[in-house]
N, C-alpha and C positions, 0 to 999 in steps of 0.2 A: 504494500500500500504506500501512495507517494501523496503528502498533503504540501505542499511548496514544494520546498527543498528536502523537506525531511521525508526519510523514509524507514518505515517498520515493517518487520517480517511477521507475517501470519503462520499457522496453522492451521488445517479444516478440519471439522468432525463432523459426521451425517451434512448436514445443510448450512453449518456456521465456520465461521471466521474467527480465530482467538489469537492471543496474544502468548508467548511462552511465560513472561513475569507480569503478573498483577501489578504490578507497581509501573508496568509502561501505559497501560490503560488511561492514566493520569496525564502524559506526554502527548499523547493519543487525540483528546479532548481537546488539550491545550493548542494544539496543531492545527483541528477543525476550528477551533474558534476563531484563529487569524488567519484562517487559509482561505481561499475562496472555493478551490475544487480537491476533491478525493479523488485520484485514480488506482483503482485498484486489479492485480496481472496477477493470472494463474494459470496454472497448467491441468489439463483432466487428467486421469488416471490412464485416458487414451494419447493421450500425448497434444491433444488439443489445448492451443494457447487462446485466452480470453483476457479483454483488457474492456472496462466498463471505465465512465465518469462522471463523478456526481457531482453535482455545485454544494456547496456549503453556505448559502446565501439564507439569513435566518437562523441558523445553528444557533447563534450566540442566545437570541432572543428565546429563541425554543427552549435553551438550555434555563435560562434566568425565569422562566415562568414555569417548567417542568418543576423544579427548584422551591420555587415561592407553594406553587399547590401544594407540593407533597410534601411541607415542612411543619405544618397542620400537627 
């Protein structure tokens, strides 16, 4: 996964995407919040390469009121 400059390596399991240390998760966030785009490159078990990209427009706001509700 590449959000600017930075980039993190994933893991797959059944349908999801994971990080190897819990404590990059936090790095992670921090990246989407000033980034504008997620691109994210994997390979199938068939050898098929995939490359998707996501805007990050909103995140921040998303995050700050995800946040606020659930603090309840």
């Amino acid at each position: 996964m590449t959000i600017g400059t930075a980039k993190f390596e994933l893991f797959t399991k059944d349908e999801g995407a994971f990080v190897e240390k819990p404590d990059m998760e936090t790095q992670i966030i921090e990246a989407m919040k000033t980034g504008s785009t997620m691109k994210i490159e994997g390979k199938s078990t068939r050898g098929t390469a995939t490359s998707d990209v996501y805007s990050l427009n909103g995140l921040s706001d998303a995050l700050d009121r995800a946040a606020k509700e659930c603090s309840g």
